[in-house]
C-alpha positions as CSV (number, residue, x, y, z in Angstrom):
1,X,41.4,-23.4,7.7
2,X,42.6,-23.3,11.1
3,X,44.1,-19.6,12.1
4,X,47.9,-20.2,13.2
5,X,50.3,-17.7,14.2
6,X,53.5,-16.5,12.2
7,X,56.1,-15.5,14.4
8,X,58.9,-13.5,13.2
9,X,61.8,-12.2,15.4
10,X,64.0,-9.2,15.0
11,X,66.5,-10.7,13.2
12,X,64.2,-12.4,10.9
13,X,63.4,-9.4,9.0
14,X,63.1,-11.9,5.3
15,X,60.3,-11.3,2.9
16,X,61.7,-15.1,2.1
17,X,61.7,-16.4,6.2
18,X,60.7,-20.3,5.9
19,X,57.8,-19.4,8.7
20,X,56.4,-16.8,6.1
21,X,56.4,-19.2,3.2
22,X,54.9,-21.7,5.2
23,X,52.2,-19.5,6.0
24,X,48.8,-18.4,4.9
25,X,48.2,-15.0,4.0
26,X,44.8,-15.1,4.1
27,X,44.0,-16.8,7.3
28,X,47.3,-16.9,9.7
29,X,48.3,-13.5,12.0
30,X,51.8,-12.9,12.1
31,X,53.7,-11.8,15.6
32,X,56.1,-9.4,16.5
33,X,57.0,-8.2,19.4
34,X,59.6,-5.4,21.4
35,X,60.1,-7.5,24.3
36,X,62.3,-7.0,27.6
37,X,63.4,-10.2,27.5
38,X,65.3,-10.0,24.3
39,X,66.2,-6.6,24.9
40,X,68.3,-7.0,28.1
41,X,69.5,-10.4,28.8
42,X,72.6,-9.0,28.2
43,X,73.1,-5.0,27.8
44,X,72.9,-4.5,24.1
45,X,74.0,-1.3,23.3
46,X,71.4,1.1,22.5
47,X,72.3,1.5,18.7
48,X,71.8,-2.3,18.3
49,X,68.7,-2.1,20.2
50,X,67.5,0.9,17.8
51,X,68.7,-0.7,15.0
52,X,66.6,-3.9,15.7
53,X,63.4,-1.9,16.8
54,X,63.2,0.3,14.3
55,X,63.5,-2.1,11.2
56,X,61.4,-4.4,13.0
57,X,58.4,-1.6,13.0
58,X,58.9,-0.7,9.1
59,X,59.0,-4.8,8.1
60,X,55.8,-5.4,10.2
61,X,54.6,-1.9,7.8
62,X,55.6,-3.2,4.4
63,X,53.7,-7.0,5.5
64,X,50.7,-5.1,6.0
65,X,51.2,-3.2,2.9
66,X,51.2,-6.6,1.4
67,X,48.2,-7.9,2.5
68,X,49.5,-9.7,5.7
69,X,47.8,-9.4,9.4
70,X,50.2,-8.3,11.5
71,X,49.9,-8.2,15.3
72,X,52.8,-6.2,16.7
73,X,53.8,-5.4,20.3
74,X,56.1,-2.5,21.1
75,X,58.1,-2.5,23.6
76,X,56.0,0.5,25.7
77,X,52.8,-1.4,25.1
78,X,50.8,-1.6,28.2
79,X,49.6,-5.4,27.5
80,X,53.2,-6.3,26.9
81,X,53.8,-9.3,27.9
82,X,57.6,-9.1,28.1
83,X,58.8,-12.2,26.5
84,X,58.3,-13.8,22.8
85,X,56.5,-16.7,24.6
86,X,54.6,-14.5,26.9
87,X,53.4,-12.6,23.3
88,X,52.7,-15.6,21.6
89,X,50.4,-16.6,24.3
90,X,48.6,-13.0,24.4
91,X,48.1,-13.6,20.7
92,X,47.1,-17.1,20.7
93,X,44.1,-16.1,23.5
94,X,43.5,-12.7,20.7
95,X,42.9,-14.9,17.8
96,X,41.8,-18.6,19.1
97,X,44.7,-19.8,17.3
98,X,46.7,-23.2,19.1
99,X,49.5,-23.9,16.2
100,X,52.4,-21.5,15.6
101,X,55.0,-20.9,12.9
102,X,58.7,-20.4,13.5
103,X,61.8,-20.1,11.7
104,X,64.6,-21.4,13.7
105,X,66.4,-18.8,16.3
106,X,69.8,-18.2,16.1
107,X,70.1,-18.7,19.9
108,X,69.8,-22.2,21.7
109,X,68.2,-19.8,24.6
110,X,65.2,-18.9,22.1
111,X,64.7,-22.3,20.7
112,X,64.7,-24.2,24.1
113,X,61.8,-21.5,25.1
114,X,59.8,-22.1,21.7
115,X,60.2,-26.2,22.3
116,X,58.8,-25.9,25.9
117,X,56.3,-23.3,24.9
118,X,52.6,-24.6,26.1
119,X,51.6,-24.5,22.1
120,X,52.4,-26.1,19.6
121,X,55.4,-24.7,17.9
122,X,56.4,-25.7,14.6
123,X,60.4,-24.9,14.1
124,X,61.4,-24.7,10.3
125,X,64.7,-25.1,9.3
126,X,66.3,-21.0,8.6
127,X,67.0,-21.4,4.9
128,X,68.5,-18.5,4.2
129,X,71.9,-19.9,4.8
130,X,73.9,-21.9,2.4
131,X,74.4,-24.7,4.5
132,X,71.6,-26.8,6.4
133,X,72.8,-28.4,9.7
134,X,72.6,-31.4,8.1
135,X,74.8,-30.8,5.2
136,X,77.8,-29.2,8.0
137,X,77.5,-32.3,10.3
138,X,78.0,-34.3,7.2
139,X,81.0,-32.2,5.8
140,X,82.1,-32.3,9.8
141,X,81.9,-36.2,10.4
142,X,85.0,-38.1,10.7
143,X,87.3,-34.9,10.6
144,X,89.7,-34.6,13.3
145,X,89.8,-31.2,12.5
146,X,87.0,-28.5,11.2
147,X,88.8,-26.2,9.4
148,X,87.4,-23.5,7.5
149,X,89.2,-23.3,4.4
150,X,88.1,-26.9,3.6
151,X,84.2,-25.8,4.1
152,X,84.4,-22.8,2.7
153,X,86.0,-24.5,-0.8
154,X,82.6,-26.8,-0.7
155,X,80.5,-23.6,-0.6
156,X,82.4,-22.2,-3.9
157,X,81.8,-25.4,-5.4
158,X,78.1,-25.3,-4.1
159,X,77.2,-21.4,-5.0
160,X,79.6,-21.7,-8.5
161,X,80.8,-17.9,-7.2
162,X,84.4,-17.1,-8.3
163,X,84.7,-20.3,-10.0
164,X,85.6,-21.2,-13.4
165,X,84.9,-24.5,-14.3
166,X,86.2,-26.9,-11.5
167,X,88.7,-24.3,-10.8
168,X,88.8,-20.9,-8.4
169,X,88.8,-18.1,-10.7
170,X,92.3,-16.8,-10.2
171,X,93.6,-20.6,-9.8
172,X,93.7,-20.1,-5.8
173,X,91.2,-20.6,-3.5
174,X,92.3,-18.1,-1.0
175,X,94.2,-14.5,-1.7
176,X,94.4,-13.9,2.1
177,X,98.4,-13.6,2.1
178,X,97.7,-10.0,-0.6
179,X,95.5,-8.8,2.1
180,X,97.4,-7.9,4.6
181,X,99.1,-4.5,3.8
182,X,99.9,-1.8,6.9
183,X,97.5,0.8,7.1
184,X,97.5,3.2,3.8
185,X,98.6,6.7,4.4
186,X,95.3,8.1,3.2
187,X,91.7,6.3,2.8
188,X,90.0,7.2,-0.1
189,X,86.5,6.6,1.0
190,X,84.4,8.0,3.8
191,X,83.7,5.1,5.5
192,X,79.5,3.3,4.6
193,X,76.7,5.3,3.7
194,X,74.8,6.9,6.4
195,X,71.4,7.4,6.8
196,X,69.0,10.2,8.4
197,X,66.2,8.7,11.0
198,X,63.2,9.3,10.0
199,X,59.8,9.8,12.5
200,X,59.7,6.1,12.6
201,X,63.2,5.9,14.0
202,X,63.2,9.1,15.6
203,X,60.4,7.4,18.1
204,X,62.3,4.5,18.4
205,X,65.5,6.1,19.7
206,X,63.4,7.9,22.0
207,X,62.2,4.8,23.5
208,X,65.5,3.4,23.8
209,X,66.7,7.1,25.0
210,X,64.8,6.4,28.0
211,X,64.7,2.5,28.7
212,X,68.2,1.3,28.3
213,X,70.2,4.8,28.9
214,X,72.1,2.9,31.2
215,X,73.9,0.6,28.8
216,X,77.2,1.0,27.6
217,X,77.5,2.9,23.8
218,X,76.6,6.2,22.1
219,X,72.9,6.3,20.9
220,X,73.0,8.8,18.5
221,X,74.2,9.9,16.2
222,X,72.0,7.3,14.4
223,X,72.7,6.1,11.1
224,X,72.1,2.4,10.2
225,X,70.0,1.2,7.2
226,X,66.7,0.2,8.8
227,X,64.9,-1.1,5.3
228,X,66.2,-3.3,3.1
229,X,66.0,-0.2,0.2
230,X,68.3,1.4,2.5
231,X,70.6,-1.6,2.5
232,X,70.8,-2.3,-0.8
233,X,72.2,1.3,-1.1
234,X,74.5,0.9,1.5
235,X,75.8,-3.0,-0.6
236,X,75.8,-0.4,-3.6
237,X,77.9,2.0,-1.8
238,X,80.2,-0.6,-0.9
239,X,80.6,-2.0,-4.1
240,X,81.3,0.5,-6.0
241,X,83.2,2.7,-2.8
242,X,85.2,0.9,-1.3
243,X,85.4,-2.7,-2.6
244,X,88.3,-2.2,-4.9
245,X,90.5,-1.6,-1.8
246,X,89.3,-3.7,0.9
247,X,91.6,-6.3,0.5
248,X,94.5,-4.4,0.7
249,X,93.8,-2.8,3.9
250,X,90.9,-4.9,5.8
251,X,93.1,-6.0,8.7
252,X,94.7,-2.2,9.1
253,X,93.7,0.2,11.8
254,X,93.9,3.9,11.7
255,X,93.6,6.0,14.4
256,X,91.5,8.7,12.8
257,X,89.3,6.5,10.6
258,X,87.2,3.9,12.1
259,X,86.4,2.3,8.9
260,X,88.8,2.4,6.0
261,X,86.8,0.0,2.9
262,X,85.2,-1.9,5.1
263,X,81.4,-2.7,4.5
264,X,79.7,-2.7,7.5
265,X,76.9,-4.4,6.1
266,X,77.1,-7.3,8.7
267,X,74.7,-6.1,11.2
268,X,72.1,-5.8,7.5
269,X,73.2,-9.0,7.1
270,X,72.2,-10.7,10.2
271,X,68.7,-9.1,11.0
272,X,67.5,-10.7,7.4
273,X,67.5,-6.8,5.4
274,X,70.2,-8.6,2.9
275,X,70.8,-11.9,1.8
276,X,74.2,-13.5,1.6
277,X,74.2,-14.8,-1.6
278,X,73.3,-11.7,-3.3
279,X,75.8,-10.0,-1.6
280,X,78.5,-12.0,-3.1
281,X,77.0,-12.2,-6.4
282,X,77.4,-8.5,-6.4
283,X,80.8,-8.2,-4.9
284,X,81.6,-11.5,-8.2
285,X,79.7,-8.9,-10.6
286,X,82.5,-6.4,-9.5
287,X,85.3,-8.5,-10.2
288,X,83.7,-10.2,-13.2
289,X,83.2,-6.3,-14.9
290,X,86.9,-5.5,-13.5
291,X,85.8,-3.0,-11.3
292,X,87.3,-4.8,-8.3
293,X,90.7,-7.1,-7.6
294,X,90.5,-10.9,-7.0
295,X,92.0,-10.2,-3.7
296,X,89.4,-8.0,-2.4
297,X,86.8,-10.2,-3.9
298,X,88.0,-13.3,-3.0
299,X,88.9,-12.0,1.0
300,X,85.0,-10.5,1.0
301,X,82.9,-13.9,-0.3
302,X,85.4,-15.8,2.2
303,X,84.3,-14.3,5.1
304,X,80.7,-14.6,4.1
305,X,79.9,-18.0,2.6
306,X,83.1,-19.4,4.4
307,X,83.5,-18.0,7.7
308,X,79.9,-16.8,8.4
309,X,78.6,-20.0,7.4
310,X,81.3,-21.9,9.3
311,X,80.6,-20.3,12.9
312,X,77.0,-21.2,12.7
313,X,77.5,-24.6,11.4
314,X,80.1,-24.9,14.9
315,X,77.8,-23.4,16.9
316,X,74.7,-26.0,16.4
317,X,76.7,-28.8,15.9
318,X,78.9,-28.1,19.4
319,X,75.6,-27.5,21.4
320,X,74.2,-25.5,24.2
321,X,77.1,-25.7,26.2
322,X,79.5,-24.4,23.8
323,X,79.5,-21.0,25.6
324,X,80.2,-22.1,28.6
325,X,83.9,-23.6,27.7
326,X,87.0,-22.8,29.0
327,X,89.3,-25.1,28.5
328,X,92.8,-22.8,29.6
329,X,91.0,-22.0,33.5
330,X,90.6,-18.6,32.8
331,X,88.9,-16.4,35.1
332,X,90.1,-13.0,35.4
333,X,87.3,-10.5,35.5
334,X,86.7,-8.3,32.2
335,X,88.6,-5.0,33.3
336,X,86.4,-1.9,33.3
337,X,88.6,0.2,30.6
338,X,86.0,-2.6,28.2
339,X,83.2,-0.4,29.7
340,X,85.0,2.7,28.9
341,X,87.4,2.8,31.7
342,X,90.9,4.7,31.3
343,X,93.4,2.7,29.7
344,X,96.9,3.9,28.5
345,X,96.5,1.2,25.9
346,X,95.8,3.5,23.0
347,X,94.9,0.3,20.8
348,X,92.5,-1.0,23.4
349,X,91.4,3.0,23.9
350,X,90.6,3.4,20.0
351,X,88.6,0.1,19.8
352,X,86.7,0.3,22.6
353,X,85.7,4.1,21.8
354,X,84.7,3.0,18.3
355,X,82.6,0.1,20.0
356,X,80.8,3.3,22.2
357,X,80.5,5.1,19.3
358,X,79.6,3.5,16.5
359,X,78.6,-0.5,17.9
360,X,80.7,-1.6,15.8
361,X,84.6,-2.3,15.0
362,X,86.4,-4.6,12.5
363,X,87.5,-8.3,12.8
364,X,91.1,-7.3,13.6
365,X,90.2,-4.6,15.9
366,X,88.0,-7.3,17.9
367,X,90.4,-10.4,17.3
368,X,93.7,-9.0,17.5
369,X,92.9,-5.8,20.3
370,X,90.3,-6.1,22.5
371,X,90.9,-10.2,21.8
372,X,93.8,-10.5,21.9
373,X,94.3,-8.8,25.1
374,X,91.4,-10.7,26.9
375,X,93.3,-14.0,25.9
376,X,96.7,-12.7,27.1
377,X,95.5,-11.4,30.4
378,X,93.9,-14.7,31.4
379,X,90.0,-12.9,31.1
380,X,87.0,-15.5,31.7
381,X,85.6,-16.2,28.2
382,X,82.3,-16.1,29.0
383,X,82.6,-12.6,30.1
384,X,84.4,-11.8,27.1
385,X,81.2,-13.2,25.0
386,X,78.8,-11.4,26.4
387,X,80.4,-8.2,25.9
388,X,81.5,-9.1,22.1
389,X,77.2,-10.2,22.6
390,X,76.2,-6.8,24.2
391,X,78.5,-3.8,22.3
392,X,78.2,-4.9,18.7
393,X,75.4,-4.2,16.3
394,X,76.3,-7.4,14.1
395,X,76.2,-9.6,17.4
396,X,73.6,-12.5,17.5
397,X,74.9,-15.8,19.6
398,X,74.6,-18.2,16.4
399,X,77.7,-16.1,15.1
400,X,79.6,-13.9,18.2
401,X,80.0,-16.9,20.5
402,X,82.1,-19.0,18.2
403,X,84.2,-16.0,17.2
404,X,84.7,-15.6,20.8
405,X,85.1,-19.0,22.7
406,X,86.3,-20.4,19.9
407,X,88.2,-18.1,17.6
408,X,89.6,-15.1,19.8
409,X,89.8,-16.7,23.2
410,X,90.9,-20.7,22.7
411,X,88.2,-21.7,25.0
412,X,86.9,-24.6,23.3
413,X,90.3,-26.4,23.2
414,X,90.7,-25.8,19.4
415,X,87.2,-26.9,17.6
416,X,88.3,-23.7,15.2
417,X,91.5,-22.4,16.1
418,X,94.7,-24.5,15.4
419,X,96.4,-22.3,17.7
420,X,95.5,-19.2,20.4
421,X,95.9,-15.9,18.2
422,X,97.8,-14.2,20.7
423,X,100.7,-11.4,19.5
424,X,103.1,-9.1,20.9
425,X,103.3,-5.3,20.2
426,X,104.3,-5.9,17.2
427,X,101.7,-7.2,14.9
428,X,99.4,-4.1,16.2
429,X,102.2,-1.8,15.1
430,X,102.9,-2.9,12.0
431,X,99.1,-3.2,11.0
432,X,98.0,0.6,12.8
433,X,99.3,3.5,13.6
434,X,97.9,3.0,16.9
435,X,101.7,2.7,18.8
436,X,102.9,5.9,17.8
437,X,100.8,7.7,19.5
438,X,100.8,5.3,23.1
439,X,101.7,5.7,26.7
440,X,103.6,2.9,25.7
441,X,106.5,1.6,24.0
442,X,106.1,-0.6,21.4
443,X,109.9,-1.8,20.8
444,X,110.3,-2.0,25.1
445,X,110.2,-5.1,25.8
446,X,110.6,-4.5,30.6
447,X,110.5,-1.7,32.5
448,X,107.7,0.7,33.3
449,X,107.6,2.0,29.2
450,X,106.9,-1.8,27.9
451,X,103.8,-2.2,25.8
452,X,101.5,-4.6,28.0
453,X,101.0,-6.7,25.0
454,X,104.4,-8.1,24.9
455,X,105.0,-8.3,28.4
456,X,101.6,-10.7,28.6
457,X,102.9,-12.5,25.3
458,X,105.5,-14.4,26.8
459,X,103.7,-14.8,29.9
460,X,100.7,-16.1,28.3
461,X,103.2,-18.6,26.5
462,X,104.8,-19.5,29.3
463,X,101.7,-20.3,31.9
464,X,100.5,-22.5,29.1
465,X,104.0,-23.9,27.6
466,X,102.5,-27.6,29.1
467,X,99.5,-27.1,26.2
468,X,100.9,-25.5,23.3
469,X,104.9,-26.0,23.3
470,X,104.0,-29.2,21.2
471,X,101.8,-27.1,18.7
472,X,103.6,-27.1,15.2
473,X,103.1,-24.0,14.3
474,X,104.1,-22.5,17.4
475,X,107.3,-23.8,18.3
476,X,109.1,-21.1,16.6
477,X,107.5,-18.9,19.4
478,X,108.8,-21.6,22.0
479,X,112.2,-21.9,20.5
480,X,112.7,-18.0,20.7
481,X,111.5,-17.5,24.3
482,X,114.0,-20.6,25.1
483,X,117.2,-18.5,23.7
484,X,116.3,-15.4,25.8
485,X,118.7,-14.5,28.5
486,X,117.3,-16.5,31.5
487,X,117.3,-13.2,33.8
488,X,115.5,-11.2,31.3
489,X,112.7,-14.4,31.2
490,X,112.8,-13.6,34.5
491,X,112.4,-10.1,34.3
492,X,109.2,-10.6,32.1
493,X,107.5,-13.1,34.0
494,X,107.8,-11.1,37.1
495,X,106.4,-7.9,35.3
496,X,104.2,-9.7,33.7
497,X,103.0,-10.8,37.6
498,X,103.0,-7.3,38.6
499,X,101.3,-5.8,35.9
500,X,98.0,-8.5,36.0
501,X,98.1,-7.5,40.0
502,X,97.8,-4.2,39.1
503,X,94.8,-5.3,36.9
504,X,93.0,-7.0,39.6
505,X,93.6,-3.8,41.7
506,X,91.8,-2.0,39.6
507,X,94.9,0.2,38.2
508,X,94.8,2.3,35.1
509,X,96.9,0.0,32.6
């Protein structure tokens, strides 16, 4: 048999990867590789780059451990090459082998580079999600619109989780409207297991200490799973931690708690330590024993075999070019206070430390604050992406870039969104206790003490009334800022001016 190379990428990290099965054990040499290519083509912050690195090293450990070859590159390696092509090459001259196995990318970048490789690539189809392009472009065709909720209702009916019979256990598919209670007055929980780095890790973070100690984000302290035995303790955790409440409070924000019950299993998730399925089967188990509401249930499975399977099915059925939309002509640059500039925005302040500290913040924090705010202020979406891309752990293209272009910044015109999710003041006070404790007053509406997010409400509405005033469900919105006092629309449109000049200027907001 005819040597061939294996290639697995860093957020491939599947005993089950389709390359892998495909493979033979005996003959075929599988390739990994640190490269600078993946590493920096956009600043990933340093714990997502550890994160990657060092679970990468202790997969390629446990294939050797069961009987595979493994060639692996680190990123320090003198004979780097410093691209996944580049190593496939090196490897392919090492061995004498001319065919190589991949699983899909999650990244059109990646799989245009495989394609045009000078070898011959085989692509296999990533099976560890629910739902083969195939089987979204047929659920997509003839739609005039892609909404979620539908999909999501075919993946219950595919998977059989919380169903009973033909019907959703509960007898509704979706418990979203129970989730959405204010931030509790205590959290219960002390937010996901941590873990201690061991040598392996300890080495990486060195590494990364010294090559990318430029890039926005706290290294350490370090303490993401980096096996899949650590992950399954951190699901377990979850489960049996913080599961019970995280329906209740999975949109609140807290100023002194970064995580309330949420899982933080996503960036697990997405490098291939866990598998989606049997993360809802145990979060089912849970509700099935009673040791977890339908709400909270219900709400987690959603945003796994719904939403997470959604965005990807968007992103390769929309195309290359789906990043590069911007259908409202915005192109405002992305203030510095995203880097860690001063803001007196103590919502923006809180999720942008979290993201410096910890890579990571919740869907609210990143749709309805530092989202949010991008939208209002008119901020090009591409620059958005790439820092939702860069400053999360959890963030591979295949699932940030239609959260971003699509669901937080309206730049695709509507593919996911039915409408911008823009807010005033308001919604981020009644879901945080963020505006008590702002430069800012949350219930001012003008003047020098107004909250920026409801001075740039109405002006956002108002710049684009020509799009959206015919949008059903937001004519309400039109309808009030139509029975305002004409000098007080006025009065906000012309602050509104002033304040986005200050922006440009480079002002502390």
């Amino acid at each position: 048999m005819v040597a061939r190379l294996v290639l697995v990428l860093g957020d491939q990290l599947s005993e089950g990867l389709s390359a892998l099965r495909a493979a033979d054990k005996g003959s075929d040499t599988v390739v990994m590789a640190e490269v600078a290519d993946e590493a920096s083509y956009v600043k990933h912050h340093p714990k997502k780059i550890a994160l990657i690195f060092a679970a990468m090293r202790k997969f390629a450990r446990a294939l050797e451990g069961d009987g595979w070859t493994v060639a692996y590159t680190q990123l320090d390696d003198t004979e780097n090459a410093g691209s996944i092509v580049g190593e496939l090459l090196r490897r392919a001259e090492q061995t004498g082998a001319a065919d190589v196995l991949a699983t899909e990318p999650g990244e059109w970048r990646l799989i245009d580079k495989l394609k045009y490789a000078p070898l011959k690539v085989e692509i296999l189809p990533d099976d560890r999600f629910l739902a083969s392009h195939a089987e979204f472009e047929a659920w997509a065709d003839g739609r005039k619109a892609l909404r979620m909720e539908y999909f999501y209702r075919e993946m219950r009916r595919k998977t059989g989780l919380l169903m009973e019979g033909d019907k959703p256990a509960g007898d509704k598919w979706n418990f979203d409207h129970d989730n959405r209670k204010a931030a509790p007055a205590d959290v219960t929980v002390d937010g996901p297991l941590r873990f201690e780095p061991d040598d392996t890790t300890r080495e990486v973070l060195d590494l990364v200490a010294a090559r990318f100690g430029d890039c926005f984000g706290d290294l350490e302290p370090f303490w993401f799973a980096t096996t899949r035995a650590e992950a399954l303790q951190a699901l377990d955790h979850f489960i049996a931690q913080a599961l019970p409440r995280f329906g209740d409070y999975q949109d609140a924000m807290l100023n002194d708690h970064q995580f309330l019950y949420h899982a933080v299993i996503s960036p697990y998730l997405n490098i291939g330590l866990l598998g989606s399925l049997e993360i809802c089967e145990a979060a089912a188990e849970a509700y099935a024993k009673g040791d977890a509401p339908i709400n909270a249930v219900e709400g987690f499975i959603r945003q796994i075999i719904g939403w997470r399977e959604y965005v990807r099915g968007i992103y390769f059925l929309e195309g290359p070019e789906y990043t590069q939309r911007n259908v409202l002509g915005h192109t405002r640059d992305l203030p510095w206070f995203y880097w860690g500039g001063e803001t007196r925005m103590n919502c923006v302040s809180k999720a942008v430390a979290q993201t410096r500290e910890q890579a990571y913040a919740h869907h609210i924090q990143r749709l309805m604050v530092t989202g949010n705010f991008a939208l209002l202020a008119g901020i090009d979406p591409h620059q958005v992406h790439e820092w939702y891309l860069a400053v999360y752990a959890d963030a591979f293209e295949w699932v940030e870039a239609p959260n971003t272009v699509g669901m937080s910044q309206f730049a695709d015109g509507g593919v996911i969104a039915s409408k911008p999710y823009v807010s005033s003041g308001a919604y981020i006070n009644r879901m945080s206790d963020h505006c008590k404790a702002c430069h800012y007053s949350v219930s001012v509406k003008t003047g020098e003490k107004a909250c920026p997010f409801n001075l740039l409400y109405w002006h956002f509405l108002d710049r684009h009334r020509d799009r959206f005033s015919g949008n059903a469900r937001m004519g309400n919105m039109y309808r009030t800022w139509d029975r305002m006092d004409a000098d007080k629309r006025e009065t906000v449109l012309a602050e509104g001016d002033a304040l986005l000049e200050r922006l440009d200027a480079g002002d502390v907001i």
